[in-house]
C-alpha positions as CSV (number, residue, x, y, z in Angstrom):
1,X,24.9,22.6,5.6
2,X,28.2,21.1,7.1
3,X,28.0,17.3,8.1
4,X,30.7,17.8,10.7
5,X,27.5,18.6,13.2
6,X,26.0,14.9,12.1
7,X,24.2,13.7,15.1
8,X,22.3,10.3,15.3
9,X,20.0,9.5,17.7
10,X,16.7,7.7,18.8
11,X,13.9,8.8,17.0
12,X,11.0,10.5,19.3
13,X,7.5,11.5,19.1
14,X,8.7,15.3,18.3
15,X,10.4,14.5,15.2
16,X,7.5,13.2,13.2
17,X,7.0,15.9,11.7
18,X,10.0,16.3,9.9
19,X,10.0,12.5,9.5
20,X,6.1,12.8,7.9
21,X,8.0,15.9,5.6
22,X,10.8,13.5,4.9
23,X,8.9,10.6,3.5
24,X,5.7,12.2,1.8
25,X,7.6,13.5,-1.4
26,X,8.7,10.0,-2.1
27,X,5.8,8.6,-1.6
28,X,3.7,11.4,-3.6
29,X,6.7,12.0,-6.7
30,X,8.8,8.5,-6.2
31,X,8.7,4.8,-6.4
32,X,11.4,4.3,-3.2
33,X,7.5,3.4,-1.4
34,X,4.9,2.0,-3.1
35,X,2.3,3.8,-1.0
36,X,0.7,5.8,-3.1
37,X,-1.0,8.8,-0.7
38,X,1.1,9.8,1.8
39,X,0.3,9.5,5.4
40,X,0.3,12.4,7.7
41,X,1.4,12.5,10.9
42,X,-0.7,10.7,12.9
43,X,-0.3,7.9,10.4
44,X,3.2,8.4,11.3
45,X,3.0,8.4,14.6
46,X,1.6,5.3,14.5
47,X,3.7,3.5,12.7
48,X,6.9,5.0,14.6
49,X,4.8,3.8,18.2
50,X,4.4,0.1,16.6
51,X,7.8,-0.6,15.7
52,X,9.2,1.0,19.1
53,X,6.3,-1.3,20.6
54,X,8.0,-4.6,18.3
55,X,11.4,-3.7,20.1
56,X,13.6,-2.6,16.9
57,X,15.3,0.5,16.2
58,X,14.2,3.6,15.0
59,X,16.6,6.5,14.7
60,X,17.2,10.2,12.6
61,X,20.3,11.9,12.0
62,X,20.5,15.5,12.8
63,X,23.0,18.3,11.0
64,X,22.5,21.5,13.3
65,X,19.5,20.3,15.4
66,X,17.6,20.2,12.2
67,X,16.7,16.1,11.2
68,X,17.6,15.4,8.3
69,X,17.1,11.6,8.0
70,X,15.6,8.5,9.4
71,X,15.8,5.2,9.0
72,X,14.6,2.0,11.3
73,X,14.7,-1.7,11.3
74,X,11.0,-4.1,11.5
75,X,10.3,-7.3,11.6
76,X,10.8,-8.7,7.9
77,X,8.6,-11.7,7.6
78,X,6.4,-12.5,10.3
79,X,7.0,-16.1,10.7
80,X,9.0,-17.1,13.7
81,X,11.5,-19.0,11.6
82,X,12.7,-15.3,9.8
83,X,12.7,-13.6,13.6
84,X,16.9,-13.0,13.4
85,X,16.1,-11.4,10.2
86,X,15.0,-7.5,9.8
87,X,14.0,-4.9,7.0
88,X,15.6,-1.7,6.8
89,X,14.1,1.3,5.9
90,X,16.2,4.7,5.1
91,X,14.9,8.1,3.7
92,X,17.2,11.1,3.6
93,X,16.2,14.7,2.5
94,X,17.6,15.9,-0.6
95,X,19.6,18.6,1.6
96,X,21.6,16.0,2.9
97,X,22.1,13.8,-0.2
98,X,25.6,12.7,-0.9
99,X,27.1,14.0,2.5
100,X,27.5,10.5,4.1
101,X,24.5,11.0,6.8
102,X,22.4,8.2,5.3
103,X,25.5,5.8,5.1
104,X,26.1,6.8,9.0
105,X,22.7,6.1,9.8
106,X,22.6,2.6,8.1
107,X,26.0,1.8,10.1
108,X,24.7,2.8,13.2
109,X,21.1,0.6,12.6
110,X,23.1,-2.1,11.5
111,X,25.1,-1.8,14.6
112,X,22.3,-1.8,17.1
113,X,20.4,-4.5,15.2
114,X,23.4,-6.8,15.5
115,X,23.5,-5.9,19.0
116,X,19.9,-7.2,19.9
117,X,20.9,-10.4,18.6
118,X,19.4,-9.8,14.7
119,X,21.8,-12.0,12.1
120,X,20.5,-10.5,8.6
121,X,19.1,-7.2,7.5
122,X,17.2,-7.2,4.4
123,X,16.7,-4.3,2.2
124,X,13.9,-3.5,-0.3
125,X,14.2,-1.2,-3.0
126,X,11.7,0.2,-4.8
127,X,13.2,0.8,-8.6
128,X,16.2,-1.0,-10.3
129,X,17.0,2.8,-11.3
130,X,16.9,4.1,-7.1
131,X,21.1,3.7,-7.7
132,X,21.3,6.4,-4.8
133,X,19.6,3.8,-2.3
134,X,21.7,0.9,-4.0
135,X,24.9,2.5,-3.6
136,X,24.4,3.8,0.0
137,X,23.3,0.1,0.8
138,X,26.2,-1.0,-0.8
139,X,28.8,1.1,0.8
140,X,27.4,-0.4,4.1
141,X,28.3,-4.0,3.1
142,X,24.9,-5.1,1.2
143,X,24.9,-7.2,-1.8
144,X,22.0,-7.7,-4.2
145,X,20.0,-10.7,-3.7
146,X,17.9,-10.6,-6.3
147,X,15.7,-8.4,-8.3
148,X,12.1,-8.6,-8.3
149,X,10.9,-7.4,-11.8
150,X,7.6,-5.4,-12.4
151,X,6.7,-6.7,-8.7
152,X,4.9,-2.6,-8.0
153,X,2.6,-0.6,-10.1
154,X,3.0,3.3,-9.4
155,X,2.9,6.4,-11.5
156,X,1.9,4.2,-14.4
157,X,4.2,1.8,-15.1
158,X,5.6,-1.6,-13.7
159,X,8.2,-0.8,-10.8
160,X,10.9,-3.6,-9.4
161,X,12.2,-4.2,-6.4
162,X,15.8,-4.9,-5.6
163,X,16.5,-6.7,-2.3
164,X,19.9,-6.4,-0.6
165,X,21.3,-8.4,2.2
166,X,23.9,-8.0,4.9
167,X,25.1,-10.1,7.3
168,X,24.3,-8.9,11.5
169,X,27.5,-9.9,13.9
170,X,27.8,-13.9,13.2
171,X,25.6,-14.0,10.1
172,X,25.0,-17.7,9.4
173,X,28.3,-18.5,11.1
174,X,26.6,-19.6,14.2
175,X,24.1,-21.3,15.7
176,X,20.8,-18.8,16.4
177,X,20.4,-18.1,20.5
């Protein structure tokens, strides 16, 4: 599978089912989600519909018409003093591991959150160990914030979470709009 055929795009309604197959083997075999069923499609559908509904971002990246990867931004707190900040979230099938789509995909959701006005993008990491989903997020110009230890229990045992930051377009250089 070549990447030179990489296209991102808007999510739709038609590609939850290969979204749905992305997620469910981390969220039945890994610790990247905490969820410990995973959801099926409607479920899915659902969740795509609300953060569409909330205005953010929710793409997939393609190689040969086939997706491949999805990742979105949503709200991170609810309060409205955290409303320039977002939460990524990224999956990418193992066929595309390594190949750069998931680091394309996190540039091109950092570039439209910046562009509705966002000024941080949080991400949460299930598993100190998840150095695939640390170094993607670090190759897009997130540093760690801090670790939260044991904060997950999955698969028995105590999980942590890393959270990374980036800056959106001004960061904290400006006054918010």
């Amino acid at each position: 599978m070549s990447t030179a055929s990489v296209l991102i795009r808007p999510a739709s309604a038609g590609d939850i089912p290969a979204i749905t197959a992305i997620y469910a083997p981390n969220v039945a075999n890994g610790v990247a989600s905490f969820e410990y069923d995973p959801p099926d499609e409607a479920e899915m559908a659902r969740r795509q519909a609300a953060i569409l509904a909330g205005g953010y971002p929710y793409l997939v990246a393609t190689i040969d018409g086939v997706v491949v990867a999805y990742a979105y931004a949503s709200a991170y707190r609810t309060r409205p003093g955290y409303r320039f900040t977002v939460e990524n979230s990224v999956y990418v099938s193992p066929v595309a591991q390594g190949k750069g789509v998931g680091k394309a995909l996190v540039n091109r959701l950092v570039d439209d959150c910046a562009a509705l006005g966002y000024r941080q993008m949080i991400a949460v990491i299930g598993n100190l160990g998840n150095h695939g989903s640390i170094a993607l997020h670090r190759a897009c110009g997130f540093t760690v914030a801090g670790v939260l230890p044991s904060i997950g229990w999955k698969h028995g045992r105590w999980i942590d979470s890393v959270l990374m930051q980036r800056a959106l377009g001004d960061g904290d250089g400006s006054p918010a709009a």
